[in-house]
LORO-47966 format. One record per residue (C-alpha): residue number from 1; residue in three letters; x, y, z. Coordinates in pm, 1 decimal. Each point is the difference from the previous one (the first is absolute). Example, Ala and Ser with C-alpha at 12.3 -4.5 7.8 and 13.67 -1.06 7.14 Angstrom:
% LORO-47966
NODE   num   residu       east      north         up
NODE     1      ALA     1230.0     -450.0      780.0
NODE     2      SER      137.0      344.0      -66.0
//
This chain:
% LORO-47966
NODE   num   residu       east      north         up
NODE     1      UNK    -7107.0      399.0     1627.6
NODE     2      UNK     -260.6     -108.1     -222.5
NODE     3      UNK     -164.6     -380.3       78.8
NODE     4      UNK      127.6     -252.2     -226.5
NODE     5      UNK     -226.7      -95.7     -286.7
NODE     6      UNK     -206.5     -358.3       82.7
NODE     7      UNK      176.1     -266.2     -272.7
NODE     8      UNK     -181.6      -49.1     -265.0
NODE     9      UNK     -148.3     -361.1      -74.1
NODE    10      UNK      103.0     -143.8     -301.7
NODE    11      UNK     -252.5       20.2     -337.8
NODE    12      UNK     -166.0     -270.3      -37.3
NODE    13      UNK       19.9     -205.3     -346.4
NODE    14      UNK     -264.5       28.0     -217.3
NODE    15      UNK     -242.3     -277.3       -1.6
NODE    16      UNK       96.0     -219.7     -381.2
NODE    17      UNK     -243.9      120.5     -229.0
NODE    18      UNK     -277.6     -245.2     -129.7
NODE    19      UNK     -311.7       65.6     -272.9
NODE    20      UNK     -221.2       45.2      291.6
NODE    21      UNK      254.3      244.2      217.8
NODE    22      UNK       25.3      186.0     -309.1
NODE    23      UNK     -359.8       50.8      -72.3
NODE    24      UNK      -56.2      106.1      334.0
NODE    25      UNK      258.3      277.8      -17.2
NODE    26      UNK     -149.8       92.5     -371.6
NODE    27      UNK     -327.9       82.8      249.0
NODE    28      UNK      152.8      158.5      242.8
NODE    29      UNK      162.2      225.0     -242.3
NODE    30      UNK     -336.9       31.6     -194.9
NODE    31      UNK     -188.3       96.5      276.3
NODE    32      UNK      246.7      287.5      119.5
NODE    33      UNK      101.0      128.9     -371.2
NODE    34      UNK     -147.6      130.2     -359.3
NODE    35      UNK      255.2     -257.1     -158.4
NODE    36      UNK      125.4      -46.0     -379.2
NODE    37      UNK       35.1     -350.3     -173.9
NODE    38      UNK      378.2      100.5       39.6
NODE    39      UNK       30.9      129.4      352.3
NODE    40      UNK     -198.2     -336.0      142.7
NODE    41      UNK      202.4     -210.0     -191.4
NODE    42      UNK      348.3      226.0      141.6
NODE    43      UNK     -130.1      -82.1      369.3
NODE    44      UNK      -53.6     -396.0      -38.7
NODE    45      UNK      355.8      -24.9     -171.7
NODE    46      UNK      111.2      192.1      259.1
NODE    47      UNK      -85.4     -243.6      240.9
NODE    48      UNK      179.5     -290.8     -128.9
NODE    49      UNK      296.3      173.0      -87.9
NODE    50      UNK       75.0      126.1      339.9
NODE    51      UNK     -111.9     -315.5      144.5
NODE    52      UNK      272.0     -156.9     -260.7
NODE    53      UNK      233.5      246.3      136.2
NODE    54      UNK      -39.8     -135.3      373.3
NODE    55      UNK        3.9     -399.6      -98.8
NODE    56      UNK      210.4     -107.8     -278.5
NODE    57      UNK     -147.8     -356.7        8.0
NODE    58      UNK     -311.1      173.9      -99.8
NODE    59      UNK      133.1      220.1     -272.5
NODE    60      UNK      241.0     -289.9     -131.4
NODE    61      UNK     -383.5     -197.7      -60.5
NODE    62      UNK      -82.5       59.7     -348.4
NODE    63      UNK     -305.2     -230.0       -1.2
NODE    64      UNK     -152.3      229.7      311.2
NODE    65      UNK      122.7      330.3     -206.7
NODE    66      UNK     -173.1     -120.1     -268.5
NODE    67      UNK     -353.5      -79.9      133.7
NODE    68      UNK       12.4      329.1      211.2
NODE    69      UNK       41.9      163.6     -326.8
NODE    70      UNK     -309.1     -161.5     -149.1
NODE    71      UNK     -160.6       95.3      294.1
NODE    72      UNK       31.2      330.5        6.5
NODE    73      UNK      -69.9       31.9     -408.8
NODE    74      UNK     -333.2     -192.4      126.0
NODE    75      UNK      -47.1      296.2      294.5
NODE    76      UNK       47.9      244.0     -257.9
NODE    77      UNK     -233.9      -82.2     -259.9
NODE    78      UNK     -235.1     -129.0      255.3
NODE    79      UNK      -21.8      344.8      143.0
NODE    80      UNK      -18.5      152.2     -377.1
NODE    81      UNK     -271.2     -230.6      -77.3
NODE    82      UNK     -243.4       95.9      354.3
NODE    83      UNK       94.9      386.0      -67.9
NODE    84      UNK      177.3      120.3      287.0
NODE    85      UNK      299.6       71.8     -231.8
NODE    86      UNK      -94.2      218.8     -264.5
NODE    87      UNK      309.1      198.9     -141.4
NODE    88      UNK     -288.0      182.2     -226.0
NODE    89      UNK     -174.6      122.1      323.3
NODE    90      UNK      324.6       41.7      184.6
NODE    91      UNK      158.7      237.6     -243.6
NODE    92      UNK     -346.1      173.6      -72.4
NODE    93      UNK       -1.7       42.1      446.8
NODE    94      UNK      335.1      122.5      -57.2
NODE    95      UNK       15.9      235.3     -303.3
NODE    96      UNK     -298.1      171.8      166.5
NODE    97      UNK      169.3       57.3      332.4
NODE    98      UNK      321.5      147.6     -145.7
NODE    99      UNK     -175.7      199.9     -250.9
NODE   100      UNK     -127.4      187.0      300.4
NODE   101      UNK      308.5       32.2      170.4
NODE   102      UNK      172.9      153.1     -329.8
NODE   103      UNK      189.3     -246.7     -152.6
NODE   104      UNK       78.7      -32.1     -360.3
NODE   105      UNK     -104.9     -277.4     -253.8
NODE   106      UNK      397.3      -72.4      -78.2
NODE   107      UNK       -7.3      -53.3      421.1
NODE   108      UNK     -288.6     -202.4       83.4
NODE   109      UNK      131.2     -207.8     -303.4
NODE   110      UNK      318.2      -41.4      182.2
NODE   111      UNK     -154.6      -81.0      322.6
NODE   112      UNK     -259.7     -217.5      -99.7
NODE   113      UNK      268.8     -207.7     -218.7
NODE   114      UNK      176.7      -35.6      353.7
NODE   115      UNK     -264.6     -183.7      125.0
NODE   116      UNK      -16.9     -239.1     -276.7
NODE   117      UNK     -279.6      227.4     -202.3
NODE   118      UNK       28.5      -85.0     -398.3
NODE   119      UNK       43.1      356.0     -197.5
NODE   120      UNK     -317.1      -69.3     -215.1
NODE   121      UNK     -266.3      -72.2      360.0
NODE   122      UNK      180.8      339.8       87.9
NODE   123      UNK     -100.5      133.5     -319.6
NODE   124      UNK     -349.5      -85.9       40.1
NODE   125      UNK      -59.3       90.0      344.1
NODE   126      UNK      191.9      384.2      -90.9
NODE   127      UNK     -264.5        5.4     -311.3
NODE   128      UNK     -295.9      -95.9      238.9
NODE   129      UNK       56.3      267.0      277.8
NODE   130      UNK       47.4      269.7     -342.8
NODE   131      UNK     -288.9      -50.9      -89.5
NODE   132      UNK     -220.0      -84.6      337.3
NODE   133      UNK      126.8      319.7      127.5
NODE   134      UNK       41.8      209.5     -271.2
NODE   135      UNK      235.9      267.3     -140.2
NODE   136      UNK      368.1       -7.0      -27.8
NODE   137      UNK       81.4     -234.6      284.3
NODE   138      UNK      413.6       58.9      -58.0
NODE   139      UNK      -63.5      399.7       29.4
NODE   140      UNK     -207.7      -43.6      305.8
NODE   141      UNK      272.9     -194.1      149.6
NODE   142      UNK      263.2      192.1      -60.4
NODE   143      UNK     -206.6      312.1      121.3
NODE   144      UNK      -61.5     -186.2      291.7
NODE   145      UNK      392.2      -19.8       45.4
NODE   146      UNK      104.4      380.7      -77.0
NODE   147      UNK     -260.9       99.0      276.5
NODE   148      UNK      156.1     -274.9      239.7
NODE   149      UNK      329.1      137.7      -58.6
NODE   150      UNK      -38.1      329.4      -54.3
NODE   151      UNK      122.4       18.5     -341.9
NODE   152      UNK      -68.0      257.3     -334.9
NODE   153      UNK     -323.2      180.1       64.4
NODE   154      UNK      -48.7     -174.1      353.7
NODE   155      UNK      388.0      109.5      142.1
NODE   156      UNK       15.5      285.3      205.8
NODE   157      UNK      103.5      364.7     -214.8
NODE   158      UNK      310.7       26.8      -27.0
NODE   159      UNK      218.9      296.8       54.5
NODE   160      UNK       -0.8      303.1     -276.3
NODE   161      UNK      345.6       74.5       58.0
NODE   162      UNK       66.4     -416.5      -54.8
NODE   163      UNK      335.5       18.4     -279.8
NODE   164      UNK     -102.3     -214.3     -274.7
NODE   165      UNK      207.5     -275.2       29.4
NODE   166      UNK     -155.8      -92.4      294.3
NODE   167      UNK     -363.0        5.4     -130.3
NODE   168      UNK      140.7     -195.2     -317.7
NODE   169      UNK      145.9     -270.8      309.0
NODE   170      UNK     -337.1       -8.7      149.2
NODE   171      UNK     -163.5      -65.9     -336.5
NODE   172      UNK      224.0     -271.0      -20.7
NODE   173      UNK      -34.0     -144.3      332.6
NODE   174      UNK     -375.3      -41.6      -34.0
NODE   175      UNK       25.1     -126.4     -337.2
NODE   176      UNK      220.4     -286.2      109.8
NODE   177      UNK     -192.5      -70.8      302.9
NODE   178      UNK     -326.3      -48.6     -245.3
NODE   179      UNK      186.7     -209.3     -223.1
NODE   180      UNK      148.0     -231.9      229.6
NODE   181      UNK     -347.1        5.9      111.9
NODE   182      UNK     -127.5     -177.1     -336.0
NODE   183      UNK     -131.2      267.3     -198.3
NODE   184      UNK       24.1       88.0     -363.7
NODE   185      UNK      204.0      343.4      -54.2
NODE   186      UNK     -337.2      135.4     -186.4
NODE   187      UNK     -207.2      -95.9      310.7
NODE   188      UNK      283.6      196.7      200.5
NODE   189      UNK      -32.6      297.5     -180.1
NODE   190      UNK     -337.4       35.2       45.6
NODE   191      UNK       -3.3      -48.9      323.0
NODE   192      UNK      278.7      243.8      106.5
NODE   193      UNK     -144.8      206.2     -262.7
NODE   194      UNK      404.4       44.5     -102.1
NODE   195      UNK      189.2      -89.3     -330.1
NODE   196      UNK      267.0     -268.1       22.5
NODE   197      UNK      301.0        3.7     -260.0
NODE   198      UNK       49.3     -275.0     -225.5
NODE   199      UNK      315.0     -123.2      108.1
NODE   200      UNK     -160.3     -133.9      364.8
NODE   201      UNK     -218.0     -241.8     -215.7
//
C-alpha cells in the first residue's frame, strides 16, 4: 500500500505589487532572459493581474491600477532607453539562430511576431543576415530541412517496382510538409528537384 502523499501547504499570496516590487522583478527577469519590449512588459502585467486575481480589494483600486501601469510604461522605456531591450538586436540574435536551424522567412516572421517583433525589424534583421552571410539564405534553409528530413534528393531510393500513385503520394507528402514549413512552391521545387502542379498553389 503505497504511503500517503504529505498535504500540501497552501500557496502563498503574492506579495501586492508596488513600482519598486515591479522593477525588481523587471531585473530579475532581465538578468535570466534575452527579453523584447513586449515580453517584459507581458511579465510585469502579469504580476498584477494575478495578484488582482488573489485580492479583489486590490484589483477593485483603480488609483493603484493606474500608477502600476505608469510604472511599468516607465520600466519599459527605461530599459529601451539603457539598451538592454533592443527588439533590433533581438530579432537580428534570432533570425540568425533559426536561419541555421532551417526555418523559413514566412516562419521566423511568424515567430518573431509572437514575441512582440514588428514585421519591418524582422525585415531588416532577414536582409542583414542575406547579405552578412551571403547567397540565397531561403534555399540554404530549406536544404538544410530536406537533408534533416530526408526528403527529394536527401530521402532514401525508393523502390523500382514503387506503382506510381504512390510516388505521386510521396511527392505530395513532402511538398506539403515544405509548405507548411514556410516556403515558396518555387523554392520547393528546387529543392526536391520535383515539379508541383498548379492546382496545389
Amino acid at each position: 500500500m503505497p504511503a500517503p502523499r504529505p498535504p500540501q501547504s497552501p500557496r502563498r499570496p503574492l506579495k501586492k505589487p508596488t513600482p519598486e516590487r515591479l522593477a525588481n522583478v523587471a531585473l530579475y527577469y532581465l538578468a535570466r532572459y534575452a527579453a523584447t519590449e513586449s515580453s517584459l512588459r507581458r511579465v510585469l502585467e502579469n504580476r498584477v493581474r494575478r495578484a488582482a486575481m488573489q485580492d479583489a480589494a486590490f484589483a477593485a483600486d483603480r488609483e493603484a491600477q493606474a500608477a502600476l501601469a505608469q510604472a511599468i510604461d516607465r520600466l519599459v522605456e527605461q530599459h529601451k532607453a539603457s539598451g538592454v531591450i533592443n527588439d533590433e538586436a533581438f530579432a537580428a540574435m534570432k533570425v540568425g539562430s533559426l536561419r541555421r536551424t532551417g526555418r523559413s522567412a514566412r516562419r521566423i516572421t511568424q515567430t518573431l511576431a509572437m514575441k512582440g517583433i514588428k514585421v519591418d525589424a524582422t525585415g531588416r534583421a532577414l536582409a542583414s543576415y542575406e547579405q552578412d552571410e551571403g547567397g540565397d539564405q531561403e534555399m540554404k534553409a530549406a536544404l538544410f530541412l530536406a537533408k534533416k528530413k530526408k526528403l527529394g534528393r536527401f530521402a532514401p531510393p525508393l523502390p523500382h517496382t514503387m506503382e506510381a500513385a504512390l510516388l505521386s503520394k510521396q511527392k505530395n507528402k513532402e511538398v506539403a510538409m515544405m509548405a507548411r514549413a514556410g516556403f515558396s512552391f518555387d523554392v520547393i521545387r528546387k529543392v526536391l528537384e520535383t515539379d508541383i502542379e498548379e492546382d496545389e498553389e
